[in-house]
Each structure stands twice: as structure tokens, then as C-alpha cells.
mmCIF file as Biopython writes it, N, C-alpha, C and O atoms, coordinates in Angstrom:
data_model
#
loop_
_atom_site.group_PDB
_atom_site.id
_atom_site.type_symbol
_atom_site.label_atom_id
_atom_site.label_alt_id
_atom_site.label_comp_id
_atom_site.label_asym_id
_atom_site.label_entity_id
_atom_site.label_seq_id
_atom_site.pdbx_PDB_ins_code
_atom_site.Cartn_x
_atom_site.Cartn_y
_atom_site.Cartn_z
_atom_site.occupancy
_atom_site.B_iso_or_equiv
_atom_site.auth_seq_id
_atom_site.auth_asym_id
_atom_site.pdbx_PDB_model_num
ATOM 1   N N  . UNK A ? 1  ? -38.039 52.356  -50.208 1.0 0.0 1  A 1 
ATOM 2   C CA . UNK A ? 1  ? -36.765 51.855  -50.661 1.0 0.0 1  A 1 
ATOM 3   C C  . UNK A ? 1  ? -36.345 52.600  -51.922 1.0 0.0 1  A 1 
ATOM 4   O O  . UNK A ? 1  ? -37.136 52.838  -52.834 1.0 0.0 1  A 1 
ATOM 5   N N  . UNK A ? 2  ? -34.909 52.999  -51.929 1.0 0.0 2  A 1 
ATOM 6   C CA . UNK A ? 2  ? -34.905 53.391  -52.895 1.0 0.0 2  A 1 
ATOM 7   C C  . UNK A ? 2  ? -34.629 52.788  -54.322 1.0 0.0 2  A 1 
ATOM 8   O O  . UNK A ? 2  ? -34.014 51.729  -54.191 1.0 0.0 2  A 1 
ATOM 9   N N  . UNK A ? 3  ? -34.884 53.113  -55.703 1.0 0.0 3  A 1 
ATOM 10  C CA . UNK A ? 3  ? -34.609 52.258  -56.604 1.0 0.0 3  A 1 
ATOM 11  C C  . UNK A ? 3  ? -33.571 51.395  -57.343 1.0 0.0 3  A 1 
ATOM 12  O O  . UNK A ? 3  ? -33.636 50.699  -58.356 1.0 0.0 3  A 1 
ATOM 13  N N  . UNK A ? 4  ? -32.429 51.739  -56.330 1.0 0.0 4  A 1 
ATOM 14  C CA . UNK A ? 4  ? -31.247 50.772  -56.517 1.0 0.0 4  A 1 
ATOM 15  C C  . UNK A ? 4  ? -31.369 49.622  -55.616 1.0 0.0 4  A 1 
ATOM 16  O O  . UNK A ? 4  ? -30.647 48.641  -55.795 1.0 0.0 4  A 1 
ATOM 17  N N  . UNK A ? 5  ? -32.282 49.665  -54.598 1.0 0.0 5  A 1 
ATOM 18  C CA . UNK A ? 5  ? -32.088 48.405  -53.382 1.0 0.0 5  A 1 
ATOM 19  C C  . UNK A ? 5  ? -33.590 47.891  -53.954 1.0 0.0 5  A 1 
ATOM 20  O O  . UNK A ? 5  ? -34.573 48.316  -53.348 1.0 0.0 5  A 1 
ATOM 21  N N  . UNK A ? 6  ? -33.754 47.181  -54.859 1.0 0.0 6  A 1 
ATOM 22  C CA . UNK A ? 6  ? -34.532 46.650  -54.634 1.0 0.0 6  A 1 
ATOM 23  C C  . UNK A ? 6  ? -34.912 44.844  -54.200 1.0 0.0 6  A 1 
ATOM 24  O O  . UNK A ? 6  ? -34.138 44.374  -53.366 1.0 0.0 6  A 1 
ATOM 25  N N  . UNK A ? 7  ? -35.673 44.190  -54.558 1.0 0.0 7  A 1 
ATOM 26  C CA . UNK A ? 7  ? -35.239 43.419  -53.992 1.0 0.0 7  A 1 
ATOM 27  C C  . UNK A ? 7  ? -34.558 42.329  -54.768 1.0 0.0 7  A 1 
ATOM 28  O O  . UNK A ? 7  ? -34.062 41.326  -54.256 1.0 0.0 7  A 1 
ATOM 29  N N  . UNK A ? 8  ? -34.578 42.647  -56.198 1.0 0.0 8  A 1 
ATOM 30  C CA . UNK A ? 8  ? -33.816 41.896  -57.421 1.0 0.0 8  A 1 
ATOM 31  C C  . UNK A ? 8  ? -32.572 42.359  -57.635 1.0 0.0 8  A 1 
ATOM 32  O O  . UNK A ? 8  ? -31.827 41.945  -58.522 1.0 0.0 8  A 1 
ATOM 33  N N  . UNK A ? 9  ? -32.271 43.363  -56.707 1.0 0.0 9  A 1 
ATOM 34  C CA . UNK A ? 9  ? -31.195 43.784  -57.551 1.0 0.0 9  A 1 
ATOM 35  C C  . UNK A ? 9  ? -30.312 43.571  -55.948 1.0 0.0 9  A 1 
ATOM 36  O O  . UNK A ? 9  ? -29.098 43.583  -55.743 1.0 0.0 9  A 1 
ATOM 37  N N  . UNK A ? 10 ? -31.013 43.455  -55.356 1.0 0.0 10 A 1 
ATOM 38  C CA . UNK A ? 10 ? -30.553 42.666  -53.908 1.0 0.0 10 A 1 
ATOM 39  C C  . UNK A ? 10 ? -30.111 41.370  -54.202 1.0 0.0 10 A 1 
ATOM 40  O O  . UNK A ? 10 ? -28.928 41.030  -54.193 1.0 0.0 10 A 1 
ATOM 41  N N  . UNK A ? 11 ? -31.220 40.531  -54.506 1.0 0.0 11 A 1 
ATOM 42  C CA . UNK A ? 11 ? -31.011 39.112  -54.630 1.0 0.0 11 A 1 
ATOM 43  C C  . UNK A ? 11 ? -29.556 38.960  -55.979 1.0 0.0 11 A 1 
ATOM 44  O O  . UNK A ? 11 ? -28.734 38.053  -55.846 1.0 0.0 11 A 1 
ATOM 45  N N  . UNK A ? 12 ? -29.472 39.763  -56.941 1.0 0.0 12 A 1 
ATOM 46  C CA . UNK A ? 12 ? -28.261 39.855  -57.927 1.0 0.0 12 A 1 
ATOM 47  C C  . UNK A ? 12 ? -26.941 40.169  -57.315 1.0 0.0 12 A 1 
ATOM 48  O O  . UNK A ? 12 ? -25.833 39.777  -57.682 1.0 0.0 12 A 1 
ATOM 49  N N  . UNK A ? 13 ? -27.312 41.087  -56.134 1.0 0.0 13 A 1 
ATOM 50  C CA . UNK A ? 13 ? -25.267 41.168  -55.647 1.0 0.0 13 A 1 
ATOM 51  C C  . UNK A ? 13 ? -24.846 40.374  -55.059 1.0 0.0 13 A 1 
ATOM 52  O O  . UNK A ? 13 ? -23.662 40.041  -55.083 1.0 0.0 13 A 1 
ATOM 53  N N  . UNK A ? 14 ? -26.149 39.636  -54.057 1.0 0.0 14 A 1 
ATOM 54  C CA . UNK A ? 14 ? -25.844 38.641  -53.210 1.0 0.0 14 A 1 
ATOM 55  C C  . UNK A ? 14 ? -25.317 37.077  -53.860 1.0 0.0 14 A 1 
ATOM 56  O O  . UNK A ? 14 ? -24.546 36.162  -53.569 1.0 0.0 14 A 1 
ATOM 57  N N  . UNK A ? 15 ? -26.351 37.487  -54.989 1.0 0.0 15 A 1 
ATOM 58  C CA . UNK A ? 15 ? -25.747 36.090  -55.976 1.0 0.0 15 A 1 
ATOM 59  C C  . UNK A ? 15 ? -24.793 36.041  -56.624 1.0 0.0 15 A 1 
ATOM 60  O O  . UNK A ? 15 ? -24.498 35.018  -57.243 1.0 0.0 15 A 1 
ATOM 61  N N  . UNK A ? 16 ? -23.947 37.316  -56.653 1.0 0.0 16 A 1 
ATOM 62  C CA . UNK A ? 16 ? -22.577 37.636  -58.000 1.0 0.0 16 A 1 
ATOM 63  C C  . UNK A ? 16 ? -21.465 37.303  -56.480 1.0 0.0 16 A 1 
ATOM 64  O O  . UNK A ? 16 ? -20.295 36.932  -56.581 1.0 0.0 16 A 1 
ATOM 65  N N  . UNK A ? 17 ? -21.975 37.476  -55.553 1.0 0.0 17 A 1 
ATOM 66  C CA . UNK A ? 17 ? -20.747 37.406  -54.186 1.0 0.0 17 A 1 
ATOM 67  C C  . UNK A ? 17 ? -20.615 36.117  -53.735 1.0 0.0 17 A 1 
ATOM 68  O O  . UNK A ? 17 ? -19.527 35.795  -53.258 1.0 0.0 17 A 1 
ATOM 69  N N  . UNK A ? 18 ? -21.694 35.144  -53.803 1.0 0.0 18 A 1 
ATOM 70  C CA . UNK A ? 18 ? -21.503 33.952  -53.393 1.0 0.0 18 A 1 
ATOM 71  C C  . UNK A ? 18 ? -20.413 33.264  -54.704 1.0 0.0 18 A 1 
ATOM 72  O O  . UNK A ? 18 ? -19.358 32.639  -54.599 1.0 0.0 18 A 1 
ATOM 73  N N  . UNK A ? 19 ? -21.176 33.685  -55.886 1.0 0.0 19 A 1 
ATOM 74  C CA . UNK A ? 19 ? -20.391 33.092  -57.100 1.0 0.0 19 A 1 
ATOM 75  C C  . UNK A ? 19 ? -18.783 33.296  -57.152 1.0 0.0 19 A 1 
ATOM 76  O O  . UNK A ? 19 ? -17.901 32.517  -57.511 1.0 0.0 19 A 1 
ATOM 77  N N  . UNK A ? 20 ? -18.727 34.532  -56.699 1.0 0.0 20 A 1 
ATOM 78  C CA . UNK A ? 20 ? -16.944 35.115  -56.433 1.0 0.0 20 A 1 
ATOM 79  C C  . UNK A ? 20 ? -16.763 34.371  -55.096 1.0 0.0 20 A 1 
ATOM 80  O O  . UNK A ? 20 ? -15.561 34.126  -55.202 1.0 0.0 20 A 1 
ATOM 81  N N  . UNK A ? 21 ? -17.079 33.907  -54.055 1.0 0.0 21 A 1 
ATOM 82  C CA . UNK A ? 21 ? -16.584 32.812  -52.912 1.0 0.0 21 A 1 
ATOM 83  C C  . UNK A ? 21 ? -16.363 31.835  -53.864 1.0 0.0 21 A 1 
ATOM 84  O O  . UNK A ? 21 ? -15.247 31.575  -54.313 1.0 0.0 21 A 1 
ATOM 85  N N  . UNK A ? 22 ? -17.558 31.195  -54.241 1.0 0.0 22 A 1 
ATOM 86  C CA . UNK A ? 22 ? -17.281 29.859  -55.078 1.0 0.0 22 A 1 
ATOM 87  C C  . UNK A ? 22 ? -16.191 29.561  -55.792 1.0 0.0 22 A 1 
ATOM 88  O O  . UNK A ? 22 ? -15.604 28.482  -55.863 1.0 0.0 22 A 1 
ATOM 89  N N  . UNK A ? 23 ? -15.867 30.944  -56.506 1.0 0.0 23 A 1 
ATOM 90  C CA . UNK A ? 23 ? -14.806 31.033  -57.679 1.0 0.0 23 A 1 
ATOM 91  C C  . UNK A ? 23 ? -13.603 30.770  -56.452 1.0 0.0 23 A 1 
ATOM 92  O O  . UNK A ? 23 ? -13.246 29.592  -56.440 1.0 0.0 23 A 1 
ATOM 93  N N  . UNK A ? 24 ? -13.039 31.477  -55.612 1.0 0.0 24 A 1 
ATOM 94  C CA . UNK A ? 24 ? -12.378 31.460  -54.680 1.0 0.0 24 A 1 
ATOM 95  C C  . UNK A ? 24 ? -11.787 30.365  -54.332 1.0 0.0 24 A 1 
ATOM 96  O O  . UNK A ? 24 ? -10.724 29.829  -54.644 1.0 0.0 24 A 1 
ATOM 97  N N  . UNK A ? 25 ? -12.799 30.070  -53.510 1.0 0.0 25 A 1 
ATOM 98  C CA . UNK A ? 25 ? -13.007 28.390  -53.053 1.0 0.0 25 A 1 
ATOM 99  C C  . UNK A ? 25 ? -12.251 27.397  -54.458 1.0 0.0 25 A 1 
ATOM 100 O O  . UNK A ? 25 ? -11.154 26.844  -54.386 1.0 0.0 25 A 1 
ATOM 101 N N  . UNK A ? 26 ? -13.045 27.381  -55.495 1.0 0.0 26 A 1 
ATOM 102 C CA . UNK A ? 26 ? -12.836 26.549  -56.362 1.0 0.0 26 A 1 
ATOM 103 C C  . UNK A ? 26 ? -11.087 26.432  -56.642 1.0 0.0 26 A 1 
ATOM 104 O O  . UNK A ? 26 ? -10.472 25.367  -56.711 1.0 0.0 26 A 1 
ATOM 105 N N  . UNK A ? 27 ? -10.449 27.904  -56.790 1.0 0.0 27 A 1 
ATOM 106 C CA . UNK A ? 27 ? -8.987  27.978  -57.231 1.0 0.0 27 A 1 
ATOM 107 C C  . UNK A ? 27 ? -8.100  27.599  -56.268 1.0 0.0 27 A 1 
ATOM 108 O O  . UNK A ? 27 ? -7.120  26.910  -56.553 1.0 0.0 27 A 1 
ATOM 109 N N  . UNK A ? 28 ? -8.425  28.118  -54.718 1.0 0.0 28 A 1 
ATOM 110 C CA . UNK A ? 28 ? -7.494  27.469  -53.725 1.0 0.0 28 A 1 
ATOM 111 C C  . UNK A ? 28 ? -7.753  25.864  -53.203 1.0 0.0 28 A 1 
ATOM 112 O O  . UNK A ? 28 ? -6.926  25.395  -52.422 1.0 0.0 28 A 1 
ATOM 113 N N  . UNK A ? 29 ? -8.367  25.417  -53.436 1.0 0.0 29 A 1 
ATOM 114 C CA . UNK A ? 29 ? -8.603  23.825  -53.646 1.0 0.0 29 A 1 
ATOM 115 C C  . UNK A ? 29 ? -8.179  23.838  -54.457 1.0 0.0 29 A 1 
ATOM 116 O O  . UNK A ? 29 ? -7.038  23.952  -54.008 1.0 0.0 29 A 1 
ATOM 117 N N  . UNK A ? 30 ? -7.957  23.804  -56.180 1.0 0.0 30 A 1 
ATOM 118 C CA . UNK A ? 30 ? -6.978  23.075  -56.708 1.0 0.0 30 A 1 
ATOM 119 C C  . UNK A ? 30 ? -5.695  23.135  -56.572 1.0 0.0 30 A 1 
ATOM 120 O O  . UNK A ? 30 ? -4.852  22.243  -56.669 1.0 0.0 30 A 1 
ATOM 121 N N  . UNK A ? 31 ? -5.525  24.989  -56.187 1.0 0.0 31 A 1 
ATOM 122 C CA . UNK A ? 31 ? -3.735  24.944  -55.738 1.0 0.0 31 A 1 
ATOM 123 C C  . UNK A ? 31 ? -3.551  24.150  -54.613 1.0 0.0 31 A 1 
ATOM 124 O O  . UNK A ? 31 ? -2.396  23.767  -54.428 1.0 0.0 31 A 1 
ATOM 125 N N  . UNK A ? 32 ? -4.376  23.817  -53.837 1.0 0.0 32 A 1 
ATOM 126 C CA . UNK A ? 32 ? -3.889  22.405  -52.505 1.0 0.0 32 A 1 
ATOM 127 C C  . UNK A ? 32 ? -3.565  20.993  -53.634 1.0 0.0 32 A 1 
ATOM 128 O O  . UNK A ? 32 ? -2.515  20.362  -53.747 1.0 0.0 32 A 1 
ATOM 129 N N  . UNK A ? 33 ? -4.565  20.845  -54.201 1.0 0.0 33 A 1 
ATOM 130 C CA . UNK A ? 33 ? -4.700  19.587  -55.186 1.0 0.0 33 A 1 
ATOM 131 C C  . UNK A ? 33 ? -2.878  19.295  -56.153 1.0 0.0 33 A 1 
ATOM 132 O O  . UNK A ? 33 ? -2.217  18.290  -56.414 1.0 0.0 33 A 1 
ATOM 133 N N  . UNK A ? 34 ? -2.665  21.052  -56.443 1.0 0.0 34 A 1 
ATOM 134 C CA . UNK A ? 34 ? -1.403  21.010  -57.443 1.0 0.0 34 A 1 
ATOM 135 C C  . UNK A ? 34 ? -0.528  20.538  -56.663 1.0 0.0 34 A 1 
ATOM 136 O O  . UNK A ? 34 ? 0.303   19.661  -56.899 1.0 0.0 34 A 1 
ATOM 137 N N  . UNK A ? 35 ? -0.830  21.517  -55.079 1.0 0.0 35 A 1 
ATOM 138 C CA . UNK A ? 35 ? 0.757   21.142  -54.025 1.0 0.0 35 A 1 
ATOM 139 C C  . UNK A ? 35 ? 0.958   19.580  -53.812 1.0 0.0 35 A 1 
ATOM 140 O O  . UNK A ? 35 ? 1.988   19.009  -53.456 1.0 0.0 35 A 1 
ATOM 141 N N  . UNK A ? 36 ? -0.393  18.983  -54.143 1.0 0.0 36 A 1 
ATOM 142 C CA . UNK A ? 36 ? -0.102  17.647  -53.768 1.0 0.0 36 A 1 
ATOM 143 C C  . UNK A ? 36 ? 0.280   16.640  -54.460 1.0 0.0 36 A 1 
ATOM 144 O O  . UNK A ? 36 ? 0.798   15.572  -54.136 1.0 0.0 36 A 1 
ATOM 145 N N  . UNK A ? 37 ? 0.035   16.995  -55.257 1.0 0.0 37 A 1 
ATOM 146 C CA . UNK A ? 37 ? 0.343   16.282  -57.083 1.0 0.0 37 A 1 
ATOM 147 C C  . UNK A ? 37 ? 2.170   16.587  -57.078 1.0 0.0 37 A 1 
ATOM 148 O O  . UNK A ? 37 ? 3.069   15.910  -57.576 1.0 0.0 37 A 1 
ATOM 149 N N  . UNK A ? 38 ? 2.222   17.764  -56.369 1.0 0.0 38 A 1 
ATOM 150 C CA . UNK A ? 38 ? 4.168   17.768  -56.903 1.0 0.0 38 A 1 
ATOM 151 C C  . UNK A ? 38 ? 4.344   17.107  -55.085 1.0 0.0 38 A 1 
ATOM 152 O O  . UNK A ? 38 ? 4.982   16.055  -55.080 1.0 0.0 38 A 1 
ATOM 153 N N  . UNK A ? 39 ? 4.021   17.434  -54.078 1.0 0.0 39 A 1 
ATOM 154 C CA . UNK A ? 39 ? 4.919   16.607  -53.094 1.0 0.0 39 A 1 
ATOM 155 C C  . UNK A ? 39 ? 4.507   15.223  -53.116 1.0 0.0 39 A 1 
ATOM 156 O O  . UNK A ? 39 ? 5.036   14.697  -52.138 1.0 0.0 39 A 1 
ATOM 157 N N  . UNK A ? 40 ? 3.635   14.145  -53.926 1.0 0.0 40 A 1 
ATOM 158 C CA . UNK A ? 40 ? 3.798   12.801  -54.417 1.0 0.0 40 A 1 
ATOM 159 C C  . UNK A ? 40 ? 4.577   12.792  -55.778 1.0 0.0 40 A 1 
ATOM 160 O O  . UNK A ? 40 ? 4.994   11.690  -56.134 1.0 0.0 40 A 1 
ATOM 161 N N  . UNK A ? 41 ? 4.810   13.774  -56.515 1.0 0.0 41 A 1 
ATOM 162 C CA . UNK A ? 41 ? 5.817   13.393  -57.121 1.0 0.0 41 A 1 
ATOM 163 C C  . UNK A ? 41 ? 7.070   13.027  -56.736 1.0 0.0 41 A 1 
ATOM 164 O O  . UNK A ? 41 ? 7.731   12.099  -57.201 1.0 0.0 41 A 1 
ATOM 165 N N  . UNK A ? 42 ? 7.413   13.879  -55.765 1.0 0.0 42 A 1 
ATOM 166 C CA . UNK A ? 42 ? 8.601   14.113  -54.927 1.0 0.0 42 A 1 
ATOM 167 C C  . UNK A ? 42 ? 8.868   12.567  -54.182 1.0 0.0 42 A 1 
ATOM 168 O O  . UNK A ? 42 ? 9.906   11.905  -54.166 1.0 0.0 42 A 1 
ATOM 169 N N  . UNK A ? 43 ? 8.045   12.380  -53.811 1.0 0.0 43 A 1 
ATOM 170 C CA . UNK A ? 43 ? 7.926   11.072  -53.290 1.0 0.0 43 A 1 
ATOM 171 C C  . UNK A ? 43 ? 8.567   9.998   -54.149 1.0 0.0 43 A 1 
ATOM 172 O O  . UNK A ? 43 ? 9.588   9.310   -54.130 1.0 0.0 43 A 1 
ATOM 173 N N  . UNK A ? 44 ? 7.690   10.142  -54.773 1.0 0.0 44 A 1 
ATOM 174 C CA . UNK A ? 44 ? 7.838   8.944   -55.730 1.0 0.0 44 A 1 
ATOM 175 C C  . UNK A ? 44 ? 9.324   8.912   -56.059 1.0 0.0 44 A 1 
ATOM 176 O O  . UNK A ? 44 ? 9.946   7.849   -56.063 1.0 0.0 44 A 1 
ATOM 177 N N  . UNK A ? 45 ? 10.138  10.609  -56.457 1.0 0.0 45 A 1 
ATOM 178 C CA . UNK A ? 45 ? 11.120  9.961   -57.223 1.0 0.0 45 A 1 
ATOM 179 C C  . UNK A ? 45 ? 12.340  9.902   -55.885 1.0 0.0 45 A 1 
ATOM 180 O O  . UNK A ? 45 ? 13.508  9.712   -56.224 1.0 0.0 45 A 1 
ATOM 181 N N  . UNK A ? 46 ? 12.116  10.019  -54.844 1.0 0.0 46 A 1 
ATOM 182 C CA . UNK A ? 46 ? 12.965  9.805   -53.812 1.0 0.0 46 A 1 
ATOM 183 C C  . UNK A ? 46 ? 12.494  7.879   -53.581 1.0 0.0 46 A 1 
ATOM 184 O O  . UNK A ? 46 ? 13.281  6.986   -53.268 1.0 0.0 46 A 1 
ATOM 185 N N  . UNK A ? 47 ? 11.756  7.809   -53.720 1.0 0.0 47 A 1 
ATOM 186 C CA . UNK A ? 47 ? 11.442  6.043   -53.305 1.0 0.0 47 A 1 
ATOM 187 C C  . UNK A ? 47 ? 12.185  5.640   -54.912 1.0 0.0 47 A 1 
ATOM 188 O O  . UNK A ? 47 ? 13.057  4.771   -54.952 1.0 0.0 47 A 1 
ATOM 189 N N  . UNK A ? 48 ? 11.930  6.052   -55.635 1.0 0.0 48 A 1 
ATOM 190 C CA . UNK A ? 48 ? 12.819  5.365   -56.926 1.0 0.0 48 A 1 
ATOM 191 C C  . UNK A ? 48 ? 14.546  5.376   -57.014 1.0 0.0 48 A 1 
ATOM 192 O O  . UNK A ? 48 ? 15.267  4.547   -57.569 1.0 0.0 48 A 1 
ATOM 193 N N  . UNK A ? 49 ? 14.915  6.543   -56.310 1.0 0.0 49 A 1 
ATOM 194 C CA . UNK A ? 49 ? 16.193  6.642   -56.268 1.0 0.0 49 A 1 
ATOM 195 C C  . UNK A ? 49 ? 16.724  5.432   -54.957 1.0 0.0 49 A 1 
ATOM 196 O O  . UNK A ? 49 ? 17.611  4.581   -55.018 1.0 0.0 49 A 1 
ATOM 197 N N  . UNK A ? 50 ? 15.819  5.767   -53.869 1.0 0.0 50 A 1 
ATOM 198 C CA . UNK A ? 50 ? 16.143  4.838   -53.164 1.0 0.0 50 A 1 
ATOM 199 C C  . UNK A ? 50 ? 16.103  3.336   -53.541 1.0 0.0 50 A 1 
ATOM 200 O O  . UNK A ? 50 ? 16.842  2.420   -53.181 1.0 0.0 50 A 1 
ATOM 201 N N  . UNK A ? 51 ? 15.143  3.342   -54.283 1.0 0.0 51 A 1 
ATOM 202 C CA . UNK A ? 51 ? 15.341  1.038   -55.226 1.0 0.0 51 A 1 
ATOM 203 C C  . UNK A ? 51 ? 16.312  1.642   -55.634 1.0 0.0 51 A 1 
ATOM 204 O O  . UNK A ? 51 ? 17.371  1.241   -55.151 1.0 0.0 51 A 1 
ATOM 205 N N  . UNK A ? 52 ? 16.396  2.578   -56.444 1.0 0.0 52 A 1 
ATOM 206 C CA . UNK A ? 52 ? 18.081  2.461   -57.665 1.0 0.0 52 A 1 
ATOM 207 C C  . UNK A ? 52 ? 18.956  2.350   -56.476 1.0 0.0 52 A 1 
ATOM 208 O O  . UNK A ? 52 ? 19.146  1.134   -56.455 1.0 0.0 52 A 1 
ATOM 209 N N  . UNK A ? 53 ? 19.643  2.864   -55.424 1.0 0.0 53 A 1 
ATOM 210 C CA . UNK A ? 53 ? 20.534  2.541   -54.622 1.0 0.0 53 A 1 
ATOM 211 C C  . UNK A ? 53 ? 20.603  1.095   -54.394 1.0 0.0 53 A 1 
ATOM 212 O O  . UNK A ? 53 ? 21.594  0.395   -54.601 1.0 0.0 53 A 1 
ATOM 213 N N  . UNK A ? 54 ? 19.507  0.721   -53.965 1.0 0.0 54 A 1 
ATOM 214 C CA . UNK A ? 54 ? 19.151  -0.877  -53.558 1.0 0.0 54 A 1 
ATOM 215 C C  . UNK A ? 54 ? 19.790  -1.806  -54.421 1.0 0.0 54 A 1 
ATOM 216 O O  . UNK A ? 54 ? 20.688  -2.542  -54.013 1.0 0.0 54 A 1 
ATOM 217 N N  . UNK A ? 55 ? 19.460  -1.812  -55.358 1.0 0.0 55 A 1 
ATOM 218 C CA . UNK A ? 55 ? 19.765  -2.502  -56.358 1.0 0.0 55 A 1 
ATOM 219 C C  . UNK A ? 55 ? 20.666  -2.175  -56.914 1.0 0.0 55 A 1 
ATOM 220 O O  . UNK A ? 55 ? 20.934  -3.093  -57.688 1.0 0.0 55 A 1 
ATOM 221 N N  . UNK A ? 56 ? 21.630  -1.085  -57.068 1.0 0.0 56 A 1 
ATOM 222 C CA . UNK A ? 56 ? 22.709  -1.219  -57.175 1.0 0.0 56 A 1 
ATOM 223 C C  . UNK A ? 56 ? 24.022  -1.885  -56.448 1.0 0.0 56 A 1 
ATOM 224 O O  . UNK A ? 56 ? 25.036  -2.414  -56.902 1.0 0.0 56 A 1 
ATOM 225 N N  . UNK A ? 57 ? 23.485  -1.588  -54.929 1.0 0.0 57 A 1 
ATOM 226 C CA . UNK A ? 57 ? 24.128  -2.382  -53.958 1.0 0.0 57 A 1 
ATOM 227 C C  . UNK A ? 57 ? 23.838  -3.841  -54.177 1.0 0.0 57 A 1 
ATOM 228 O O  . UNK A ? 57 ? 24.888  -4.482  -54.179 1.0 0.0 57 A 1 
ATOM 229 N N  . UNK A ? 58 ? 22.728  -4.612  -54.368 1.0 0.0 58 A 1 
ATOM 230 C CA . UNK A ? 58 ? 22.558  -5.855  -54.349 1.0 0.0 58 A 1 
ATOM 231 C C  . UNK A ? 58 ? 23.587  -6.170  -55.780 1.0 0.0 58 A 1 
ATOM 232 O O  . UNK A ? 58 ? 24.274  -7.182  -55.649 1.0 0.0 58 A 1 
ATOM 233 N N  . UNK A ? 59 ? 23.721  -5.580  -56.823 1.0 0.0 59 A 1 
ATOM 234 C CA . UNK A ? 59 ? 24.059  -5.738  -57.808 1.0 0.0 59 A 1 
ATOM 235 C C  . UNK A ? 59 ? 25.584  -6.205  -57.739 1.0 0.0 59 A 1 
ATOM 236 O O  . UNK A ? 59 ? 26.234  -7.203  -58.052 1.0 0.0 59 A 1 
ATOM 237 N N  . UNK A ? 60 ? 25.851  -4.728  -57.057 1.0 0.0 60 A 1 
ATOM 238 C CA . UNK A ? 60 ? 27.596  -4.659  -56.717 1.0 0.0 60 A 1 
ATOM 239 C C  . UNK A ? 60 ? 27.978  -5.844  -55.897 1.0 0.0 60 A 1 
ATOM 240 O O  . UNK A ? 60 ? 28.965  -6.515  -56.196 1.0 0.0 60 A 1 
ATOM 241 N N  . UNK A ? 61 ? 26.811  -6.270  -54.308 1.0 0.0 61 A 1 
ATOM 242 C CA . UNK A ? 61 ? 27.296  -7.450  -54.275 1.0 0.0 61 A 1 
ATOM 243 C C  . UNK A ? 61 ? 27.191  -9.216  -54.277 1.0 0.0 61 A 1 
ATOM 244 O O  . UNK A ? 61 ? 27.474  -10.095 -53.463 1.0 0.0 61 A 1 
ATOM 245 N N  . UNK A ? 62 ? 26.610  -9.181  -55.696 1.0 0.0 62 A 1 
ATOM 246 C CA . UNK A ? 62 ? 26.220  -10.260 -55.683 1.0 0.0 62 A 1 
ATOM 247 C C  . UNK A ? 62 ? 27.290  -10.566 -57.188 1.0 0.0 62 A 1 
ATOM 248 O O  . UNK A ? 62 ? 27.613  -11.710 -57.509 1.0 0.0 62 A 1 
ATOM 249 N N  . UNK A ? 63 ? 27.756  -9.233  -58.030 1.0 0.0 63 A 1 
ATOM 250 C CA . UNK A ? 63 ? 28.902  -9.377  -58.513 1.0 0.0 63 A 1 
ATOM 251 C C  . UNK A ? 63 ? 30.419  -9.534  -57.920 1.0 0.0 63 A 1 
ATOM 252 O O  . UNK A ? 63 ? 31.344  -9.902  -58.645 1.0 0.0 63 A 1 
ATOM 253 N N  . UNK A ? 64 ? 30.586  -9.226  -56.561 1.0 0.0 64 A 1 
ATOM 254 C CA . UNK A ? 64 ? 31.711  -9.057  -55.883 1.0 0.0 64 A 1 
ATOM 255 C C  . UNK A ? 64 ? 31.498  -10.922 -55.562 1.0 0.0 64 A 1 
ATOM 256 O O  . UNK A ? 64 ? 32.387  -11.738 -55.804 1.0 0.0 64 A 1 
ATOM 257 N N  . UNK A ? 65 ? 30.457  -11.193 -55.123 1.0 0.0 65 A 1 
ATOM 258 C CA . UNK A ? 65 ? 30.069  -12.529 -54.654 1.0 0.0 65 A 1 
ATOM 259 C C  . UNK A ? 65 ? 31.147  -13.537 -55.457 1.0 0.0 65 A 1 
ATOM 260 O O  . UNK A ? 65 ? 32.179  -14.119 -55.123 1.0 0.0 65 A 1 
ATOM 261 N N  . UNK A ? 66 ? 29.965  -13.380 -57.311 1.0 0.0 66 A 1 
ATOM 262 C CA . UNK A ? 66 ? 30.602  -14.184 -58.572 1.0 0.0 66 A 1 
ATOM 263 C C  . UNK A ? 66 ? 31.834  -14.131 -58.566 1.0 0.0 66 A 1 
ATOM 264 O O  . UNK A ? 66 ? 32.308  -15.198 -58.956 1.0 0.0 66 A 1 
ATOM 265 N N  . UNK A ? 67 ? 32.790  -13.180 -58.233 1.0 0.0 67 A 1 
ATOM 266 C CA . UNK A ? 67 ? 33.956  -13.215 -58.628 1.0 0.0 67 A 1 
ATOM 267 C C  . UNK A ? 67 ? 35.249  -13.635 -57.901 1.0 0.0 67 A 1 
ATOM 268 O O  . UNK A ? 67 ? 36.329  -13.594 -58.489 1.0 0.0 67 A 1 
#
């Protein structure tokens, strides 16, 4: 074998390549995590606009009612 393949310096690339998957792995899981964090935001403020409609309508007629 020659003195670049040995078997430590084997076991070192193999271990710097899994670590760069890992790294990998690690960043595109949180960008899923980010996408999901903003489309429940999204959510949320479409269900809030929708009560604000709600309740504006109940508002409008339960004042149209009073009067």
C-alpha cells in the first residue's frame, strides 16, 4: 500500500465525508423546519383575518339589529 492509503488516513476521509453528509443533512432539515415555521405562519394569519371578518360581520349585525 502506498503511504497515502493507509489505513488511518483511510479511516480520516471516510470520517470527514460522513461528517460533510451530516452537515448536509443537518442544514436541509432545518430549511424544511424554516418552510414550515413560515407556511404556519401563513396560516395562522389567514385564520386571524378570517375571525376579524367574523366578527366584524357579527358586529355590523348585531349593531344593525340595536338600531
Amino acid at each position: 500500500m502506498s503511504p497515502y492509503l493507509t489505513r488511518t488516513n483511510l479511516l480520516l476521509a471516510v470520517s470527514a465525508i460522513l461528517a460533510l453528509l451530516l452537515l448536509v443533512i443537518f442544514v436541509v432539515y432545518n430549511m424544511g423546519l424554516e418552510q414550515g415555521r413560515e407556511q404556519e405562519l401563513a396560516d395562522q394569519r389567514a385564520t386571524a383575518a378570517a375571525l376579524e371578518a367574523t366578527l366584524t360581520a357579527v358586529v355590523a349585525t348585531a349593531t344593525q339589529a340595536a338600531t
